[in-house]
VEXZA-712788 format. One record per residue (C-alpha): residue number from 1; residue in three letters; chain; y, x, z. Coordinates in steps of 0.1 Angstrom, whole numbers, plus 5000, padded with zeros to 4 digits. Layout:
residues N
SITE num residuo cadena    Y    X    Z
SITE NUM     ALA      A    Y    X    Z
...
end
This chain:
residues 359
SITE num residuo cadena    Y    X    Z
SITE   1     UNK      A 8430 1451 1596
SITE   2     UNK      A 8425 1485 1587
SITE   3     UNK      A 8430 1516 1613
SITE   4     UNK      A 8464 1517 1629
SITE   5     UNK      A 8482 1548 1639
SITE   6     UNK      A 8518 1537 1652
SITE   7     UNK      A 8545 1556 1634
SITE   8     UNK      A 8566 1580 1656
SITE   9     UNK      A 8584 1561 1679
SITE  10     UNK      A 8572 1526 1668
SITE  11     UNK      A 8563 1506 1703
SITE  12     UNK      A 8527 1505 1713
SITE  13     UNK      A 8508 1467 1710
SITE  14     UNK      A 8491 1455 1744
SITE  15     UNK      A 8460 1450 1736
SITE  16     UNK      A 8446 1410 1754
SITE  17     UNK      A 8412 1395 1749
SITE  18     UNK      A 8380 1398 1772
SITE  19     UNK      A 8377 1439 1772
SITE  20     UNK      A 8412 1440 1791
SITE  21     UNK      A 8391 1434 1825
SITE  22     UNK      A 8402 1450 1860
SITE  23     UNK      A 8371 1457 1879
SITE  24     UNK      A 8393 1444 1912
SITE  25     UNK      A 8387 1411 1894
SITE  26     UNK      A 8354 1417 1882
SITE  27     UNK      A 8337 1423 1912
SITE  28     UNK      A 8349 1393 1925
SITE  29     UNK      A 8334 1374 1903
SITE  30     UNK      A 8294 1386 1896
SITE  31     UNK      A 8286 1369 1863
SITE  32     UNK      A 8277 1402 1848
SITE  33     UNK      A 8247 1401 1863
SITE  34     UNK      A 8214 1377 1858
SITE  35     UNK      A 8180 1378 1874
SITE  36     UNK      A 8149 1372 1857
SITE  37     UNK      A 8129 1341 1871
SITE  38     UNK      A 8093 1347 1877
SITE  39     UNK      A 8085 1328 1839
SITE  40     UNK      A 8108 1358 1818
SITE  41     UNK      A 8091 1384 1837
SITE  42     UNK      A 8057 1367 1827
SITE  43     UNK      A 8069 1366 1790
SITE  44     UNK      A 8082 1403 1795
SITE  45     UNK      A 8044 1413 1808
SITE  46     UNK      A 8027 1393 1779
SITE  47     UNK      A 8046 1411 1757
SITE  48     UNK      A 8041 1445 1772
SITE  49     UNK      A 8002 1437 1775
SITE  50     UNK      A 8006 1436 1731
SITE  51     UNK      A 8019 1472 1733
SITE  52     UNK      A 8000 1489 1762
SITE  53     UNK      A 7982 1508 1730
SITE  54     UNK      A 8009 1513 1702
SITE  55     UNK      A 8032 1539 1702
SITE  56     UNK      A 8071 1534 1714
SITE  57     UNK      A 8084 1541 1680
SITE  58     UNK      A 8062 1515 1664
SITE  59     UNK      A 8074 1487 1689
SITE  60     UNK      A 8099 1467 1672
SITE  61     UNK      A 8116 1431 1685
SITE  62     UNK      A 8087 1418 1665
SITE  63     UNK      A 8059 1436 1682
SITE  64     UNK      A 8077 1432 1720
SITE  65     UNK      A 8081 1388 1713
SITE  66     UNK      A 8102 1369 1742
SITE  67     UNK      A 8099 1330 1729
SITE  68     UNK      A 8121 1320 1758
SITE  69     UNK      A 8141 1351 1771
SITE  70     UNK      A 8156 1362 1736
SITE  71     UNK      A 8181 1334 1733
SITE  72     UNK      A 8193 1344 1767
SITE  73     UNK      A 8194 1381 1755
SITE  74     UNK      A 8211 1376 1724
SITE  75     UNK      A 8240 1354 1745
SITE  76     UNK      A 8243 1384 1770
SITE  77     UNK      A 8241 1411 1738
SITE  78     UNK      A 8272 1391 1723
SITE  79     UNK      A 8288 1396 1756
SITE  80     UNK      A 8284 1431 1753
SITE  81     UNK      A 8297 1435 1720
SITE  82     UNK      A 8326 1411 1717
SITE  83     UNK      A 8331 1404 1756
SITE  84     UNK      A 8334 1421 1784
SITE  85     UNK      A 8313 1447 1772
SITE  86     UNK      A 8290 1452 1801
SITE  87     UNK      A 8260 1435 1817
SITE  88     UNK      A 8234 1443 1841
SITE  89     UNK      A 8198 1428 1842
SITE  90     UNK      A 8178 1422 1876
SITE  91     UNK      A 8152 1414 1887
SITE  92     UNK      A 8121 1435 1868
SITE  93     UNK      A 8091 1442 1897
SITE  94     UNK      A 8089 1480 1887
SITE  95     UNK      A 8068 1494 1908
SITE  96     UNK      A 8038 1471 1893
SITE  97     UNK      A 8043 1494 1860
SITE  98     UNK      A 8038 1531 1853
SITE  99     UNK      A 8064 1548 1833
SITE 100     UNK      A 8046 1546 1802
SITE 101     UNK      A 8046 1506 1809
SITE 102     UNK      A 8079 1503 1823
SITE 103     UNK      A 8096 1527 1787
SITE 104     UNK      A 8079 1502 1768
SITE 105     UNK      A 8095 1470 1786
SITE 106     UNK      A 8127 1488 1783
SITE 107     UNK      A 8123 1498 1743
SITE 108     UNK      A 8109 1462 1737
SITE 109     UNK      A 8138 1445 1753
SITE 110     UNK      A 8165 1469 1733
SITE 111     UNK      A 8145 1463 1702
SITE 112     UNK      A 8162 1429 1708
SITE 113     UNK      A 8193 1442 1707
SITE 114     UNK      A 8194 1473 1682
SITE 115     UNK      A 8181 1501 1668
SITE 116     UNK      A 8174 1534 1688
SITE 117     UNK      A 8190 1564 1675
SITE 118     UNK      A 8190 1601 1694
SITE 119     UNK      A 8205 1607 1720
SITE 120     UNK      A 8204 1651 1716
SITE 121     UNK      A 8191 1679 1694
SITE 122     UNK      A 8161 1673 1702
SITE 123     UNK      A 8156 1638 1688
SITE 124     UNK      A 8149 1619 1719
SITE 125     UNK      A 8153 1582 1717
SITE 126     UNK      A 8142 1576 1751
SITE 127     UNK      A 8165 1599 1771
SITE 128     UNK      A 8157 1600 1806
SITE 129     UNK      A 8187 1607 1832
SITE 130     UNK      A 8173 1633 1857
SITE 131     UNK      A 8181 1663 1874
SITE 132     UNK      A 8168 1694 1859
SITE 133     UNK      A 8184 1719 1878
SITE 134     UNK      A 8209 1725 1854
SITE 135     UNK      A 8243 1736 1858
SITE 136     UNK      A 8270 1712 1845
SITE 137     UNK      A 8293 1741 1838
SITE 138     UNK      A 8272 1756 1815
SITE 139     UNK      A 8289 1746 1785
SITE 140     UNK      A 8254 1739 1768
SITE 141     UNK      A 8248 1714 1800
SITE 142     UNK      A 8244 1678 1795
SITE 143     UNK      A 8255 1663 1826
SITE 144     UNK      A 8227 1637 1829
SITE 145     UNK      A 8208 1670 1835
SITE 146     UNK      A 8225 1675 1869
SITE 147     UNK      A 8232 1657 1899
SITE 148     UNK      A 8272 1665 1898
SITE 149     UNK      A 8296 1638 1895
SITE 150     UNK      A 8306 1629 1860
SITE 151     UNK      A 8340 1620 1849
SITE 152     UNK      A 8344 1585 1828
SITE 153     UNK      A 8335 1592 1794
SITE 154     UNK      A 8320 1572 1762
SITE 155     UNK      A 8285 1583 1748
SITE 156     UNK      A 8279 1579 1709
SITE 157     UNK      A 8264 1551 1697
SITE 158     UNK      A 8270 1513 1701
SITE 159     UNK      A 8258 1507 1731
SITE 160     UNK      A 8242 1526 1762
SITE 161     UNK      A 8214 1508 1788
SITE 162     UNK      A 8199 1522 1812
SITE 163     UNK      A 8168 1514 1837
SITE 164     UNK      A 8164 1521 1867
SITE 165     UNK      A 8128 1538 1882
SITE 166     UNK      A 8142 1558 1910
SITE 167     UNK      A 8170 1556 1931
SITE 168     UNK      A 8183 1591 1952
SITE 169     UNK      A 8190 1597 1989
SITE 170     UNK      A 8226 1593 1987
SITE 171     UNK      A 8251 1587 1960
SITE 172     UNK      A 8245 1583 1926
SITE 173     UNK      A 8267 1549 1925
SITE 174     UNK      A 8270 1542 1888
SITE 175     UNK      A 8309 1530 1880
SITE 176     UNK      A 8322 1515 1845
SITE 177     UNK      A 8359 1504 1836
SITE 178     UNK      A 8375 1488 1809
SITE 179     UNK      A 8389 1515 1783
SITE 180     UNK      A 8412 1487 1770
SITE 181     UNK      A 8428 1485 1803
SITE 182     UNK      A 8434 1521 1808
SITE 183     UNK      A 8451 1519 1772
SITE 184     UNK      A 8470 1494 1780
SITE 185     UNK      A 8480 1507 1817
SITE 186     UNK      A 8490 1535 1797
SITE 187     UNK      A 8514 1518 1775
SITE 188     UNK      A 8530 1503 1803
SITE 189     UNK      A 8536 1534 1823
SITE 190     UNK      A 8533 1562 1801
SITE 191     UNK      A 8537 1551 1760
SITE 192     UNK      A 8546 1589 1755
SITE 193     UNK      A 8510 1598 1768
SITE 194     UNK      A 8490 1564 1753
SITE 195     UNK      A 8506 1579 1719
SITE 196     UNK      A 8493 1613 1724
SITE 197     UNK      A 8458 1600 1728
SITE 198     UNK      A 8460 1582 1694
SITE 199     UNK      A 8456 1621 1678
SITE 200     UNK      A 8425 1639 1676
SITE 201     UNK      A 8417 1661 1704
SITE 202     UNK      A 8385 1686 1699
SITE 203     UNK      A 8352 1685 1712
SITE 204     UNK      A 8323 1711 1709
SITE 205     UNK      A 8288 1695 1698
SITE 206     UNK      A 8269 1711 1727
SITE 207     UNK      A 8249 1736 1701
SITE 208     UNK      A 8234 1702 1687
SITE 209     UNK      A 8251 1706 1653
SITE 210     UNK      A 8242 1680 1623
SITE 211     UNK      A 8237 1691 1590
SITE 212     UNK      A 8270 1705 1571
SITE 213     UNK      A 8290 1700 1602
SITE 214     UNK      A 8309 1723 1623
SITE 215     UNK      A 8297 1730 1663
SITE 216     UNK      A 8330 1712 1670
SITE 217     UNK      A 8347 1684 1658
SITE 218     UNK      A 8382 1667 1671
SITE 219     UNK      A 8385 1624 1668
SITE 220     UNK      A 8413 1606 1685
SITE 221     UNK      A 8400 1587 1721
SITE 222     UNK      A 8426 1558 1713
SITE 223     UNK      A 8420 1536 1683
SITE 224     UNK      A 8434 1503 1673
SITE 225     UNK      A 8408 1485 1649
SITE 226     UNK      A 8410 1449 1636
SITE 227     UNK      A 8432 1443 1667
SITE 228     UNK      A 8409 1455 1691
SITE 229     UNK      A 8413 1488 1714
SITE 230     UNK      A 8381 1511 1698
SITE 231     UNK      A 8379 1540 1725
SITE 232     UNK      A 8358 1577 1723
SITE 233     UNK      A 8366 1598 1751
SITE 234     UNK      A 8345 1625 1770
SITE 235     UNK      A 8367 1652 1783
SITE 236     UNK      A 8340 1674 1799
SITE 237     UNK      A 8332 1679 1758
SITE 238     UNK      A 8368 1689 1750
SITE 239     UNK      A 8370 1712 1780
SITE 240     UNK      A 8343 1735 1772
SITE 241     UNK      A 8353 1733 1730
SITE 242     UNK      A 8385 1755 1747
SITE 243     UNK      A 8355 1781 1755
SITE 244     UNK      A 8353 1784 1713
SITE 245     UNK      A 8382 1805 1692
SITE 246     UNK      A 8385 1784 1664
SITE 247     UNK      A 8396 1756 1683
SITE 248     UNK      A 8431 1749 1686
SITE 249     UNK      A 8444 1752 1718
SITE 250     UNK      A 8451 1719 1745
SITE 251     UNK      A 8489 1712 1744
SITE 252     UNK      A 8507 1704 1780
SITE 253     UNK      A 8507 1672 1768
SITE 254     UNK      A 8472 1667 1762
SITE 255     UNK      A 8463 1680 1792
SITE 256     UNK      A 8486 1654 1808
SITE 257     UNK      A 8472 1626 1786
SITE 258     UNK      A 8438 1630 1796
SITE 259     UNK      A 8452 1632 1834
SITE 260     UNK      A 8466 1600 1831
SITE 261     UNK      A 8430 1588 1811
SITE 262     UNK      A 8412 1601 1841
SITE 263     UNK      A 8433 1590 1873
SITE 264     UNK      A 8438 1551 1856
SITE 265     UNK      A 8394 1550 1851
SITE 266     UNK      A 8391 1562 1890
SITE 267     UNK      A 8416 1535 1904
SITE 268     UNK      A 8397 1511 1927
SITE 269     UNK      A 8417 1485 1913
SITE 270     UNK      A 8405 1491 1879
SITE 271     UNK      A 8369 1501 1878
SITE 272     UNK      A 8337 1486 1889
SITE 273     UNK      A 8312 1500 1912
SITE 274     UNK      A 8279 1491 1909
SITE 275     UNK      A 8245 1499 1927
SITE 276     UNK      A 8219 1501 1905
SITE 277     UNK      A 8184 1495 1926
SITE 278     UNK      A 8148 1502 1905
SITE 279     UNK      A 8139 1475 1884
SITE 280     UNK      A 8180 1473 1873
SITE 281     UNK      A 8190 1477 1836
SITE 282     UNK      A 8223 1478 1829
SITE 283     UNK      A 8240 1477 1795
SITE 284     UNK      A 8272 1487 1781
SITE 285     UNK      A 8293 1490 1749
SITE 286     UNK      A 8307 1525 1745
SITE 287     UNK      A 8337 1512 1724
SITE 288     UNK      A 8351 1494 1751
SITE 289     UNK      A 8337 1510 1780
SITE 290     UNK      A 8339 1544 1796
SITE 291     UNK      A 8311 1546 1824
SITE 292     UNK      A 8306 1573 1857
SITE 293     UNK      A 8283 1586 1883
SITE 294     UNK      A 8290 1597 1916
SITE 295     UNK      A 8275 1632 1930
SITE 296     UNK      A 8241 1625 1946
SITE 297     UNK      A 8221 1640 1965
SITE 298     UNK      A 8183 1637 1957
SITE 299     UNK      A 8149 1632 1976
SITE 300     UNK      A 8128 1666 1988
SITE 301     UNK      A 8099 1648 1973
SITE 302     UNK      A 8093 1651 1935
SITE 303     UNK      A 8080 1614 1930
SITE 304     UNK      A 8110 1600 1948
SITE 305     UNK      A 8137 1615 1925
SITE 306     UNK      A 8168 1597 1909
SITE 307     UNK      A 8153 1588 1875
SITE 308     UNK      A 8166 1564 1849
SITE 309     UNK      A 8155 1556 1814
SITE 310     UNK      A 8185 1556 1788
SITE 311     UNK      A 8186 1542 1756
SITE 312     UNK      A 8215 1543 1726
SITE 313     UNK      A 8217 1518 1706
SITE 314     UNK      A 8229 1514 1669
SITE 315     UNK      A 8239 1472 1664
SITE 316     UNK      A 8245 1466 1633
SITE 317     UNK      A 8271 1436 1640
SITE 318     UNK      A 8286 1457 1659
SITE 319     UNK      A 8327 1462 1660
SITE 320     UNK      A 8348 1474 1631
SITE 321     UNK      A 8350 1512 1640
SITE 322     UNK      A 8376 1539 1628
SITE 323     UNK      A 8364 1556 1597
SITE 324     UNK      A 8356 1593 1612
SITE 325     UNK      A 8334 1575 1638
SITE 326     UNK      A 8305 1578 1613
SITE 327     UNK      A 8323 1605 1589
SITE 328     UNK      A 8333 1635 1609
SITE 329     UNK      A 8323 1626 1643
SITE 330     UNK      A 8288 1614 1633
SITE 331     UNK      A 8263 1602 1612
SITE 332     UNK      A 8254 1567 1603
SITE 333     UNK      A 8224 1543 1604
SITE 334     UNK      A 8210 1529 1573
SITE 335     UNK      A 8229 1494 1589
SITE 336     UNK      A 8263 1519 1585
SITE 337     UNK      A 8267 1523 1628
SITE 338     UNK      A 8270 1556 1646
SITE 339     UNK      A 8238 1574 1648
SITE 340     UNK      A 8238 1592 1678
SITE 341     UNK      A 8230 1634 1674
SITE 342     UNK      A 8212 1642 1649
SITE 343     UNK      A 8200 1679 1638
SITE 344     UNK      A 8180 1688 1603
SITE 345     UNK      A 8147 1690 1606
SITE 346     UNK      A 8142 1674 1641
SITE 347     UNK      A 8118 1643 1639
SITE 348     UNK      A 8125 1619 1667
SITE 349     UNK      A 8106 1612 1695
SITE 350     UNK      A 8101 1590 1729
SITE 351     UNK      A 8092 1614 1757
SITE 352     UNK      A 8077 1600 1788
SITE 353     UNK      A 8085 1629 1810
SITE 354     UNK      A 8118 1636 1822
SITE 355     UNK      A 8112 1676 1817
SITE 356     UNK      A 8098 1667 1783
SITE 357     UNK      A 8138 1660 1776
SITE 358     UNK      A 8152 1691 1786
SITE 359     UNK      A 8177 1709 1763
end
């Protein structure tokens, strides 16, 4: 089915399957989650002992083998892509590991699910989610720089995982929910609104502008694609593109739209809380699901501070995506998938420091 845009006044489609999840009902339930026994984690740390010396880039899902865990991995990557589109692994002893150790668990294991593609201007494939003093209103500022709150939003590329090294003091509570639903919520209340998200709103690129591109780009956050609910949504980006003249100028309604977007992702009823303690790695598919962070507050000490690895992933069996997801809004893989931010001239890299990832 190619891309559907509804015409003008045509009724909306509901959109059913296993991405139309309320996290009410999710939470309830817990089978988004699975612990390593003490025979995977023995298998992970045979694998990591045949990478201690190569370099991150180099390890690939032949060089990081799991003879027993990858069946199980690629069940809970299918979930990922064509269910649910969440899960969270638990379960991994962290503290025996130093970061250098635990980045190359964490690459080996996405190496099992996809290919790692940057993640800013700088190239960095193994982003790590930090606070660097930054201030989120800076319209340069990544917000994984910060400890502010950040609204629900989508990142680019297939999927998003992240591991847990460090928790903070207080807050920090990561929080996903179902894009589908919100669309569909939407539709029920508010068709007018749903519709309005179907059209491209603009976004700046942060300064981290790919080759023949412009610093801003506009792509619809609605999308239906072979009768599935393909969602791209950070408003934080489309607030601070108003900060640029050549951008056209939010209408009432697109303010309202995004609102709507905003109030449905942060109703109990509808998203999913979850606490994410060191050792977690959690998983996500940025086509179906728009994640959060709570405000924290972080340790005085510097070796206690909230630190998480990230990685974005390009899957090449991934779902059928809109057309400008890899034309104007991105680049592409070799495989054809969204390939995160790339810049000319910018080789990419795996840092191991978190200030080694500053922009």
């Amino acid at each position: 089915m190619p891309d559907t845009v509804p015409a003008p006044g045509e009724a909306l489609p509901l959109i059913g399957g296993p991405q139309a999840w309320r996290g009410v009902d999710q939470a309830a339930r817990g089978d988004w989650a699975y612990t390593f026994s003490a025979a995977e984690v023995a298998e992970i740390e045979t694998a990591l002992a045949g990478v201690r010396d190569t370099g991150i880039l180099a390890i690939d899902r032949a060089a990081f083998p799991l003879p027993t865990l990858s069946a199980r991995l690629a069940a809970i990557r299918r979930e990922i892509l064509e269910g649910r589109g969440f899960f969270l692994l638990r379960g991994l002893p962290i503290d025996r590991y130093s970061i250098a150790e635990a980045a190359r668990i964490f690459w080996g294991i996405g190496a099992h699910w996809g290919e790692a593609v940057s993640q800013n201007g700088k190239g960095h494939v193994l982003g790590h989610v930090k606070d660097l003093g930054l201030d989120y209103a800076d319209p340069l500022a990544r917000g994984y720089q910060t400890s502010a709150r950040l609204p629900y939003h989508t990142d680019s590329s297939d999927m998003v995982g992240l591991l847990c090294l460090q928790t903070s003091r207080t807050g920090g509570l990561s929080s996903i929910v179902s894009t589908t639903t919100v669309y569909n919520e939407m539709v029920k209340r508010r068709p007018d609104l749903a519709a309005v998200l179907m059209r491209p709103l603009y976004r700046t690129r942060w300064g981290e502008v790919p080759e023949g591109r412009k610093p801003y780009y506009g792509t619809a956050p609605f999308n239906l694609t072979d009768g599935r609910l393909i969602c791209s949504y950070v408003r934080s980006a489309v607030r601070k593109a108003q900060l640029m003249d050549v951008v056209p100028r939010l209408t009432p309604e697109q303010v309202a739209a995004m609102d709507m977007f905003d109030a449905l992702a942060n109703d109990p009823a509808l998203h999913l809380d979850m606490v994410l303690a060191p050792g977690d790695m959690q998983f996500v598919c940025n086509h179906s699901i728009a994640h959060s962070r709570t405000a924290y507050e972080d340790h005085p000490e510097p070796k206690k501070r909230r630190h998480l690895l990230r990685l974005w992933l390009a899957c090449n069996d991934g779902p059928t995506l809109p057309a400008d997801f890899t034309g104007e809004h991105q680049g592409r893989t070799a495989g054809g998938r969204p390939d995160g931010i790339r810049v000319p001239g910018v080789p990419l890299v795996a840092p191991l420091e978190a200030g080694a990832a500053s922009q």
